[in-house]
HTML snippet that shows the backbone in 3Dmol.js (N, CA, C, O; Angstrom):
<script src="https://3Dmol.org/build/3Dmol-min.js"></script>
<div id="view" style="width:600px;height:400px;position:relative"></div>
<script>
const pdb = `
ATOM      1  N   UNK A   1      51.155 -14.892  52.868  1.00  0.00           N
ATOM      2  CA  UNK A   1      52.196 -14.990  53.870  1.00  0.00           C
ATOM      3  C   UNK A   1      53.545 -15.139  53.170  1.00  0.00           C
ATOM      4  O   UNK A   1      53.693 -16.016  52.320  1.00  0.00           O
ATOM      5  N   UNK A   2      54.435 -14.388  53.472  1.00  0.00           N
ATOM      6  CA  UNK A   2      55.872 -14.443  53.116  1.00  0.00           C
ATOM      7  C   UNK A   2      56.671 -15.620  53.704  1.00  0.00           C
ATOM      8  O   UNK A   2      56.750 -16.111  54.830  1.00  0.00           O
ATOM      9  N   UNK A   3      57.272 -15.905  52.425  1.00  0.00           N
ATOM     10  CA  UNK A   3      58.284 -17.341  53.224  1.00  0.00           C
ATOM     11  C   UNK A   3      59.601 -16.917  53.748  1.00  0.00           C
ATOM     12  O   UNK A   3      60.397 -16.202  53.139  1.00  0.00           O
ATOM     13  N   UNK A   4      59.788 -17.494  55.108  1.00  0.00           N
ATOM     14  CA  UNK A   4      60.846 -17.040  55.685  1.00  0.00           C
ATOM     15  C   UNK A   4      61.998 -17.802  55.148  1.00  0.00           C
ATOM     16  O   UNK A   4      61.802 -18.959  54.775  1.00  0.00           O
ATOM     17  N   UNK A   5      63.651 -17.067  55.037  1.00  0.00           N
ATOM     18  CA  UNK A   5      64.680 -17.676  54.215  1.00  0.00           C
ATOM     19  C   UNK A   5      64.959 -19.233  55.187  1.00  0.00           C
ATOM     20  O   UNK A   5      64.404 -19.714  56.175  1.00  0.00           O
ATOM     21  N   UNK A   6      66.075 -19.651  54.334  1.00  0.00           N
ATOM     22  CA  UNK A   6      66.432 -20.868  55.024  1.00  0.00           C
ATOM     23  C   UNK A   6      67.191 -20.451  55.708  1.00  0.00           C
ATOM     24  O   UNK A   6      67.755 -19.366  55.564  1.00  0.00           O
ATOM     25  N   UNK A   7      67.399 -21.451  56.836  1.00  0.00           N
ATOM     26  CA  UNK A   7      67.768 -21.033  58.199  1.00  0.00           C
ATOM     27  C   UNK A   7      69.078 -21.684  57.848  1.00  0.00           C
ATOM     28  O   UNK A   7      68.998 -22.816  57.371  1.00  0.00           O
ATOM     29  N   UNK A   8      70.677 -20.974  58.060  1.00  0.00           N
ATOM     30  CA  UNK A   8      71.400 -21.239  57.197  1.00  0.00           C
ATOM     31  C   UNK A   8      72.481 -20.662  58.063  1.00  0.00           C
ATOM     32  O   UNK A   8      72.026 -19.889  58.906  1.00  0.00           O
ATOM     33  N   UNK A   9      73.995 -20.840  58.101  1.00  0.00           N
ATOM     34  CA  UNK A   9      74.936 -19.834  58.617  1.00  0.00           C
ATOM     35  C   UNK A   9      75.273 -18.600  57.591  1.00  0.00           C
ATOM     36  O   UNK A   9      75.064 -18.471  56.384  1.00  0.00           O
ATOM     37  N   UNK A  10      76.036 -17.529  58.815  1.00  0.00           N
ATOM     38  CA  UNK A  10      76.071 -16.423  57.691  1.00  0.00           C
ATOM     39  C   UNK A  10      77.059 -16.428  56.778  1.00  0.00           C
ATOM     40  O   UNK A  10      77.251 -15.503  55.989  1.00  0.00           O
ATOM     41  N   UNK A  11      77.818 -17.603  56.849  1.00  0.00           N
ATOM     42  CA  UNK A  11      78.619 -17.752  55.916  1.00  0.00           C
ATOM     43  C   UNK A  11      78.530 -19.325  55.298  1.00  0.00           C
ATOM     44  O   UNK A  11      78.233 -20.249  56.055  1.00  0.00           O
ATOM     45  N   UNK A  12      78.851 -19.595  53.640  1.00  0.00           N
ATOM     46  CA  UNK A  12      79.140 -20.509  53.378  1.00  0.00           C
ATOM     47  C   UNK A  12      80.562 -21.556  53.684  1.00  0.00           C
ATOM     48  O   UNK A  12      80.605 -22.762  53.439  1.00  0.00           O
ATOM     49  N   UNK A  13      81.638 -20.744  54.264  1.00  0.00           N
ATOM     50  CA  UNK A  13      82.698 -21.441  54.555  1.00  0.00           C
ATOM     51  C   UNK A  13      82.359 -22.217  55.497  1.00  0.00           C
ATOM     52  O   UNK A  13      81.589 -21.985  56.429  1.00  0.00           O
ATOM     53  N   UNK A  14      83.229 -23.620  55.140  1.00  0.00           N
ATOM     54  CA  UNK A  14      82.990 -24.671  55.722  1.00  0.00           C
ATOM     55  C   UNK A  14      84.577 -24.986  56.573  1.00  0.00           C
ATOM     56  O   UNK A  14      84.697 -25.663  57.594  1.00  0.00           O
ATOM     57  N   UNK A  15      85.605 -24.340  55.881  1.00  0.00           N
ATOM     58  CA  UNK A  15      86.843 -24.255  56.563  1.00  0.00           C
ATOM     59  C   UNK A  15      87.970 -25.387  55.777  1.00  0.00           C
ATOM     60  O   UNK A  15      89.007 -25.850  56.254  1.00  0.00           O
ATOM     61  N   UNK A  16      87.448 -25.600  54.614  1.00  0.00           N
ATOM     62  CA  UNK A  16      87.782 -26.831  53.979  1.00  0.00           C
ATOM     63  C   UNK A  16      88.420 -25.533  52.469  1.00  0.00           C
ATOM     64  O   UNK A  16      87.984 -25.793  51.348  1.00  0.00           O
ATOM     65  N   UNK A  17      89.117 -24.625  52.575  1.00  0.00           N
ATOM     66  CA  UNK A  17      89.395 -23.813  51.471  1.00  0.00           C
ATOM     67  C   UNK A  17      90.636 -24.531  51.123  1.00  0.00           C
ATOM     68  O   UNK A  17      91.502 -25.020  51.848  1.00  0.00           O
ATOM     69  N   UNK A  18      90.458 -24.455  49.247  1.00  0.00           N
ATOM     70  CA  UNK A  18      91.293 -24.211  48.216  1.00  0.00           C
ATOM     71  C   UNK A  18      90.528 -24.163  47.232  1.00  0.00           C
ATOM     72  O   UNK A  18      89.443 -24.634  46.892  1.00  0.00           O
ATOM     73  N   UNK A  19      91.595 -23.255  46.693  1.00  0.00           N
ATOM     74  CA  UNK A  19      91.386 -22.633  44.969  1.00  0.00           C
ATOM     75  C   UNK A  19      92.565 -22.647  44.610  1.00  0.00           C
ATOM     76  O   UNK A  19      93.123 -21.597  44.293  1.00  0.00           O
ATOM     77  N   UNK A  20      93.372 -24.164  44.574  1.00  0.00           N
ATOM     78  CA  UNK A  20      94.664 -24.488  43.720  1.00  0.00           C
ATOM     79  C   UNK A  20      94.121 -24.599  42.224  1.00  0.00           C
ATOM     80  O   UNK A  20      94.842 -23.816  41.605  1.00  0.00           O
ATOM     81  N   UNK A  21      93.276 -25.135  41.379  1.00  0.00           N
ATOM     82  CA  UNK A  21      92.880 -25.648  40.460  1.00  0.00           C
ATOM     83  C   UNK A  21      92.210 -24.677  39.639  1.00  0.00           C
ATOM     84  O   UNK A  21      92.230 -24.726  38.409  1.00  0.00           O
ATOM     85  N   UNK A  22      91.429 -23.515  40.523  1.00  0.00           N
ATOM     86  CA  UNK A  22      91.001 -22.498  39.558  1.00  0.00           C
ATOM     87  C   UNK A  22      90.682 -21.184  40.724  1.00  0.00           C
ATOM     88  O   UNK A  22      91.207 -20.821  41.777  1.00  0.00           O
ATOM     89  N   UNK A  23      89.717 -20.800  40.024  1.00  0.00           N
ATOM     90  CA  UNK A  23      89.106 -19.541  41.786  1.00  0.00           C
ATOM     91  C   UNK A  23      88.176 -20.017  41.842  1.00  0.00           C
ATOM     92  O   UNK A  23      87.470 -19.103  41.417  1.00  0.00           O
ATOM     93  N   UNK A  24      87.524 -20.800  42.047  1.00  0.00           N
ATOM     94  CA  UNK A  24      86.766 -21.678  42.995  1.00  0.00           C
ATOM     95  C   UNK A  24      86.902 -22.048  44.080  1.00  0.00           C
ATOM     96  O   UNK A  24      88.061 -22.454  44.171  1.00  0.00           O
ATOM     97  N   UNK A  25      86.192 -22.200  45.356  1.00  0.00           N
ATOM     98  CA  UNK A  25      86.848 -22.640  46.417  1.00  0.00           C
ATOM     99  C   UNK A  25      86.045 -23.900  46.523  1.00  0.00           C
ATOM    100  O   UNK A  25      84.817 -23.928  46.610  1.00  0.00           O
ATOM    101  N   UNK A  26      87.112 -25.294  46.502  1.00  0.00           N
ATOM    102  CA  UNK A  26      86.271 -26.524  46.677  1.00  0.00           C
ATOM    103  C   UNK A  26      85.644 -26.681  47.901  1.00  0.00           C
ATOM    104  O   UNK A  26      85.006 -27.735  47.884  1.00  0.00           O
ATOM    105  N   UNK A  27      85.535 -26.038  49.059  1.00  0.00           N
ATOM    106  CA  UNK A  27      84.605 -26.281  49.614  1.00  0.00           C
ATOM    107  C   UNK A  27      83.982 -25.529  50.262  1.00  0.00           C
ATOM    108  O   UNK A  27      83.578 -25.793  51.395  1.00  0.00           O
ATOM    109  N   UNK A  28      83.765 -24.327  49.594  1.00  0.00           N
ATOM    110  CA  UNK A  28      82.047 -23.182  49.727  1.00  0.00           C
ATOM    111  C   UNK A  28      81.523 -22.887  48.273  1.00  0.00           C
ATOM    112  O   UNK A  28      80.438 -22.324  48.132  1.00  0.00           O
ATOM    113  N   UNK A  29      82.056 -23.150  47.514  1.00  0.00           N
ATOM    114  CA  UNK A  29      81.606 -23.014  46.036  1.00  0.00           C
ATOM    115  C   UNK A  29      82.042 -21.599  45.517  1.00  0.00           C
ATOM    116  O   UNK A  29      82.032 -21.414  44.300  1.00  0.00           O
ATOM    117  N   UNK A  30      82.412 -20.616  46.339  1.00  0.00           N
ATOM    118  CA  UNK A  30      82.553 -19.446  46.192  1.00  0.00           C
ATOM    119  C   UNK A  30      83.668 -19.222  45.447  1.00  0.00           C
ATOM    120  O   UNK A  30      84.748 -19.813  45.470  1.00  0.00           O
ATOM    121  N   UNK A  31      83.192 -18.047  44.593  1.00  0.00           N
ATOM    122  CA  UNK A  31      84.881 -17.407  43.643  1.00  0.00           C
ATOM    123  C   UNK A  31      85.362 -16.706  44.776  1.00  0.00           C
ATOM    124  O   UNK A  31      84.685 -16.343  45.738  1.00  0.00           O
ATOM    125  N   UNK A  32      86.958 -16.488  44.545  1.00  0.00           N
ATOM    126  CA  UNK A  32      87.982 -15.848  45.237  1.00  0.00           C
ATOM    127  C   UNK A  32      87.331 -14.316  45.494  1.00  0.00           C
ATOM    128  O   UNK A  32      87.602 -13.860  46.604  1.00  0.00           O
ATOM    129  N   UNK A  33      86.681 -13.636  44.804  1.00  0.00           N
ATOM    130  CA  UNK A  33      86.123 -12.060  44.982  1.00  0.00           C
ATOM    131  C   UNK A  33      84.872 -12.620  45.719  1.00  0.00           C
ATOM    132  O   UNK A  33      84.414 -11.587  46.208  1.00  0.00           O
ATOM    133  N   UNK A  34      84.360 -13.241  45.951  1.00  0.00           N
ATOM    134  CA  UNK A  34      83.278 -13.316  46.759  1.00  0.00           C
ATOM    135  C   UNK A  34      83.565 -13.720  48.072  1.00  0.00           C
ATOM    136  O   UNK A  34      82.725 -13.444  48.927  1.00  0.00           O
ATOM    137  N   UNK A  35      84.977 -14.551  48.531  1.00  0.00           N
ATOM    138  CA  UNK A  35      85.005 -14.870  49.743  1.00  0.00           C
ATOM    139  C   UNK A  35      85.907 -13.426  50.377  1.00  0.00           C
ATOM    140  O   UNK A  35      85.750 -12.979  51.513  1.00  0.00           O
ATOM    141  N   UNK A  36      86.714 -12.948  49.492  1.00  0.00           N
ATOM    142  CA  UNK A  36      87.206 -11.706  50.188  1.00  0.00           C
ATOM    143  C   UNK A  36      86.368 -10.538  49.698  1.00  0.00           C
ATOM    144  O   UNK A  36      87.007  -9.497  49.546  1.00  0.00           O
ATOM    145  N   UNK A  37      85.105 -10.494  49.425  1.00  0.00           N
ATOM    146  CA  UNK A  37      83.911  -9.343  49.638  1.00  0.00           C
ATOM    147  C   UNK A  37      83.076  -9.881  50.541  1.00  0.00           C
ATOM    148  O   UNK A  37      82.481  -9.036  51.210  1.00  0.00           O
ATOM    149  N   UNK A  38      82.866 -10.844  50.751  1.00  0.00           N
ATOM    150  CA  UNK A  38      81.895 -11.483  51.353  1.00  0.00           C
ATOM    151  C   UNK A  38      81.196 -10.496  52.504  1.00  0.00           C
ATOM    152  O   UNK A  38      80.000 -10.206  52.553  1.00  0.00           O
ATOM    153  N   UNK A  39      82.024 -10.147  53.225  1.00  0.00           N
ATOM    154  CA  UNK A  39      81.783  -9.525  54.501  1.00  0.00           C
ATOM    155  C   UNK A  39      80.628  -7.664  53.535  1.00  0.00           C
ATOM    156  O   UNK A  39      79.490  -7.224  53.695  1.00  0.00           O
ATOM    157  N   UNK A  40      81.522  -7.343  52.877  1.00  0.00           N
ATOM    158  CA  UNK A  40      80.623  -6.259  52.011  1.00  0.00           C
ATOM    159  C   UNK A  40      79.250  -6.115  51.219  1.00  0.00           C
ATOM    160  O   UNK A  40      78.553  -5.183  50.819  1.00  0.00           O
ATOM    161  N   UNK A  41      79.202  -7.735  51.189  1.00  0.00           N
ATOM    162  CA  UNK A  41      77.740  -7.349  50.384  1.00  0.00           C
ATOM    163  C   UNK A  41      76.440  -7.267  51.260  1.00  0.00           C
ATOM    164  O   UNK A  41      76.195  -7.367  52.462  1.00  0.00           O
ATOM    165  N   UNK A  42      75.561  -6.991  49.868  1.00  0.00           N
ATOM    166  CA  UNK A  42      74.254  -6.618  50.827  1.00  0.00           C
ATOM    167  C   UNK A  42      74.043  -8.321  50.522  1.00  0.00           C
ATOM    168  O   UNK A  42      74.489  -9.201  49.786  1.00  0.00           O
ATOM    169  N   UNK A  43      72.711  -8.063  51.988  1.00  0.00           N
ATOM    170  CA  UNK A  43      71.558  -9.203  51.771  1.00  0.00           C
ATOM    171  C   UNK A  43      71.629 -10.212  50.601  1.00  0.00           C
ATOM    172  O   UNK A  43      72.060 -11.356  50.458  1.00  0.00           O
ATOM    173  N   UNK A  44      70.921  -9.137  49.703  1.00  0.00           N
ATOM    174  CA  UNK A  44      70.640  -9.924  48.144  1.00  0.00           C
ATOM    175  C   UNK A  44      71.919 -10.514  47.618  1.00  0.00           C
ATOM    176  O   UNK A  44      72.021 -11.713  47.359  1.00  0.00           O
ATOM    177  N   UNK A  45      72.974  -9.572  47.455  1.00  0.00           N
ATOM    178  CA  UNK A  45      74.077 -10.517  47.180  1.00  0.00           C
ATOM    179  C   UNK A  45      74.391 -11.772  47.776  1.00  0.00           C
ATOM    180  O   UNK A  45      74.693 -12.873  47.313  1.00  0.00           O
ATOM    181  N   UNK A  46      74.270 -11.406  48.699  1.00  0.00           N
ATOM    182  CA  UNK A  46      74.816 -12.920  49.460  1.00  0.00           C
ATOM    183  C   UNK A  46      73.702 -14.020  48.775  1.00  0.00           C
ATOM    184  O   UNK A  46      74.074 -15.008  48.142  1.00  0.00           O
ATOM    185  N   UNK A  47      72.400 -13.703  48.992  1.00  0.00           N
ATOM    186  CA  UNK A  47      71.439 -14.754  48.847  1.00  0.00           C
ATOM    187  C   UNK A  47      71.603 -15.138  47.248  1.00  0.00           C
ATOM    188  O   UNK A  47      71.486 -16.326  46.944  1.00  0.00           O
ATOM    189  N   UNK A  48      71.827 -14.323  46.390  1.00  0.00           N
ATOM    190  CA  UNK A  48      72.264 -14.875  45.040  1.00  0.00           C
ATOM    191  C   UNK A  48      73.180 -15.967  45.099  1.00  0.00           C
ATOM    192  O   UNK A  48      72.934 -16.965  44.422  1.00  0.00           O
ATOM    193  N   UNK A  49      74.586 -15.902  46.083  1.00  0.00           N
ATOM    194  CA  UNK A  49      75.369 -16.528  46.169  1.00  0.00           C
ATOM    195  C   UNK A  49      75.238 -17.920  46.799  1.00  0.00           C
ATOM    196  O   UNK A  49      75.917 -18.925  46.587  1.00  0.00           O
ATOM    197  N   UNK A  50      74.431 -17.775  47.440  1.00  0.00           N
ATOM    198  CA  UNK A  50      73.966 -19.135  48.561  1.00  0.00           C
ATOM    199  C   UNK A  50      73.016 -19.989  47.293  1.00  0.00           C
ATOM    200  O   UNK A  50      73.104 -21.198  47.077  1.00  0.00           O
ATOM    201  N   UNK A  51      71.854 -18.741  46.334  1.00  0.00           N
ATOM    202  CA  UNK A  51      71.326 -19.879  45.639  1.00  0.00           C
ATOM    203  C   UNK A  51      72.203 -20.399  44.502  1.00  0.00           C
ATOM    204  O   UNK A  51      71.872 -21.403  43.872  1.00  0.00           O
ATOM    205  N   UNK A  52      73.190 -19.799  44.268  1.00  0.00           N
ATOM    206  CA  UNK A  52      73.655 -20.442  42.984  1.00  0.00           C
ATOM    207  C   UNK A  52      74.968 -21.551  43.566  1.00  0.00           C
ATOM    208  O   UNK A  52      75.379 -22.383  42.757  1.00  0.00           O
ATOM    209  N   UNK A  53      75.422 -21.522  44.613  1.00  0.00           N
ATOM    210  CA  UNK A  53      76.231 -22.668  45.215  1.00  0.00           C
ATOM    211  C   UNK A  53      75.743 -23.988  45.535  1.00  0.00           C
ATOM    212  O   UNK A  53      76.207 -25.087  45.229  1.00  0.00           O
ATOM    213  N   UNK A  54      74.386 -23.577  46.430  1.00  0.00           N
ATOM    214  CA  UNK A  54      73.599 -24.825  46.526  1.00  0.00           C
ATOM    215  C   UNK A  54      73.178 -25.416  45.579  1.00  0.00           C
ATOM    216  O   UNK A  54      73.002 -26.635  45.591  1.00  0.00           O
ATOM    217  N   UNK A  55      72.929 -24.642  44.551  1.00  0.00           N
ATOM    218  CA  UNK A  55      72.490 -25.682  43.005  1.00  0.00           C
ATOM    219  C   UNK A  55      72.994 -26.422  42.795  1.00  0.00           C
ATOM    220  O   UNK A  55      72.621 -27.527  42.400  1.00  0.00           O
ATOM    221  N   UNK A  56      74.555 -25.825  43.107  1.00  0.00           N
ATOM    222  CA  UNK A  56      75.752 -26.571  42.877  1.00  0.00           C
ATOM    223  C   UNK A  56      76.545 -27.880  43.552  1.00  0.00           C
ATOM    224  O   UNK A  56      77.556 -28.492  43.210  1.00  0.00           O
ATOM    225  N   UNK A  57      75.886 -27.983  44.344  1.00  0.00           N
ATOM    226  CA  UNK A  57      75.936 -29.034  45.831  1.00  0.00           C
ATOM    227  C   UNK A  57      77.158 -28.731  46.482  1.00  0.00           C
ATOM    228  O   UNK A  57      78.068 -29.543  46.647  1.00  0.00           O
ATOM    229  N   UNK A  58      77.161 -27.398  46.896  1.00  0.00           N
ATOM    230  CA  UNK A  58      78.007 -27.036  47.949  1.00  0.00           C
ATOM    231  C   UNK A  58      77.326 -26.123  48.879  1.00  0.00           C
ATOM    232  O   UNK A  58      76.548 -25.449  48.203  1.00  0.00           O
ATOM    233  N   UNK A  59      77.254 -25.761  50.227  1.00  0.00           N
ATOM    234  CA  UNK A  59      79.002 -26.421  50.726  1.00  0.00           C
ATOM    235  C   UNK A  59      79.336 -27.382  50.703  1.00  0.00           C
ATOM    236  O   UNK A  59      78.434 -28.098  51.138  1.00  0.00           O
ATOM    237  N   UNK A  60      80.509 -28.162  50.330  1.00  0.00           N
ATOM    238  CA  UNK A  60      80.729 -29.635  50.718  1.00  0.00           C
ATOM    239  C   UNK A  60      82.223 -29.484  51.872  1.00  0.00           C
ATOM    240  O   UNK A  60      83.262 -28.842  51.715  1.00  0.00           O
ATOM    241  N   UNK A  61      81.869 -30.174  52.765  1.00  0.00           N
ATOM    242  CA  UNK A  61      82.915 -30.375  53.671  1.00  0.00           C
ATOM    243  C   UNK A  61      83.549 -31.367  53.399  1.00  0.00           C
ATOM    244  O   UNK A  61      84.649 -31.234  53.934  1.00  0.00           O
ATOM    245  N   UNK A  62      83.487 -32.414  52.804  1.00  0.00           N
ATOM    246  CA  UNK A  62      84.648 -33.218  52.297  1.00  0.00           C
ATOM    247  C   UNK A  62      84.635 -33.007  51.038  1.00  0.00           C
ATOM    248  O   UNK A  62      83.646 -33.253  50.347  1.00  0.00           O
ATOM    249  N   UNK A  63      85.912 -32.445  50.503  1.00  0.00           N
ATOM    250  CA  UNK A  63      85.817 -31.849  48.874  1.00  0.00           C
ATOM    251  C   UNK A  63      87.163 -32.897  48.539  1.00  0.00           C
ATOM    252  O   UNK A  63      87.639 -32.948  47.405  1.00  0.00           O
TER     253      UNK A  63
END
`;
const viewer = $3Dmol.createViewer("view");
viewer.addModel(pdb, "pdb");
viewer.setStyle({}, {cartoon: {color: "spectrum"}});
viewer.zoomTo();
viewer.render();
</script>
């Protein structure tokens, strides 16, 4: 049986953006080319992106 993904929004923004400090956004974890591609990628991209943020312990809404 296949495991179904985590049940998740389709986006990591939390609405808490800046990337004063670097291109990071402190609160989706996302680089600056990923939040303005975001809408372009496939599937897999995104899900790369979701697993390597969450590693990261984001999203965080209070950043």
């Amino acid at each position: 049986m296949q495991k179904s993904p985590p049940s998740r929004p389709d986006t990591p923004c939390v609405a808490v953006c800046s990337t004063t400090f670097d291109d990071v956004c402190r609160g989706c974890g996302r680089t600056v080319v990923e939040v303005a591609n975001w809408v372009f990628m496939t599937e897999e991209e995104k899900e790369q992106v979701w697993t390597r943020i969450t590693a990261q312990g984001y999203p965080r809404r209070n950043s």
